[in-house]
N, C-alpha and C positions, 0 to 999 in steps of 0.2 A: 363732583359738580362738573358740568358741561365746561370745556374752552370757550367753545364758541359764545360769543358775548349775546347774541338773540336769542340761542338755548339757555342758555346760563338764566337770563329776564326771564323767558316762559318759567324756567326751572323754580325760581325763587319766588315769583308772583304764586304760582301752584302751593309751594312750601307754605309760605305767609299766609295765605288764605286758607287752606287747610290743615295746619299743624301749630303755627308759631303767633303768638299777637304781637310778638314788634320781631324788626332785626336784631336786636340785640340778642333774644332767646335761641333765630334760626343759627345766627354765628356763632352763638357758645356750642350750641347742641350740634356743628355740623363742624366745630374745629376750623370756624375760617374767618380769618381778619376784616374787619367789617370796612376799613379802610380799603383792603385792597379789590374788596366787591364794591364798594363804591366807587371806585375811580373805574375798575372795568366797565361797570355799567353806563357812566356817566360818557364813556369813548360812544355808544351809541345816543343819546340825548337822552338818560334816562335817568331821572333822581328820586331817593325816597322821599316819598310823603308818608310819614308818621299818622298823620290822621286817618289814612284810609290805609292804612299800614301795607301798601305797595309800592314799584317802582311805576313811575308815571313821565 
């Protein structure tokens, strides 16, 4: 997965919309703490929404 935290967002919106229906699935299947991609993401203003199953 990308460092950079606006690759990382493109990287995981891409994933979720194309492969995964919640985060929960992309974290198991991708080996990565759902916690600690949520707080990265959240360093740029950006939080999951579950209903539209991306970061927004």
């Amino acid at each position: 997965m990308p460092k950079d935290p606006i690759m990382l967002l493109s990287y995981v919106n891409t994933q979720l919309r194309d492969h995964y229906s919640s985060l929960d699935d992309l974290c198991a299947s991708e080996g990565v703490d759902r916690a600690e991609l949520e707080e990265k993401l959240s360093q740029v203003d950006y939080r999951y929404d579950a209903k539209k199953n991306r970061f927004v």
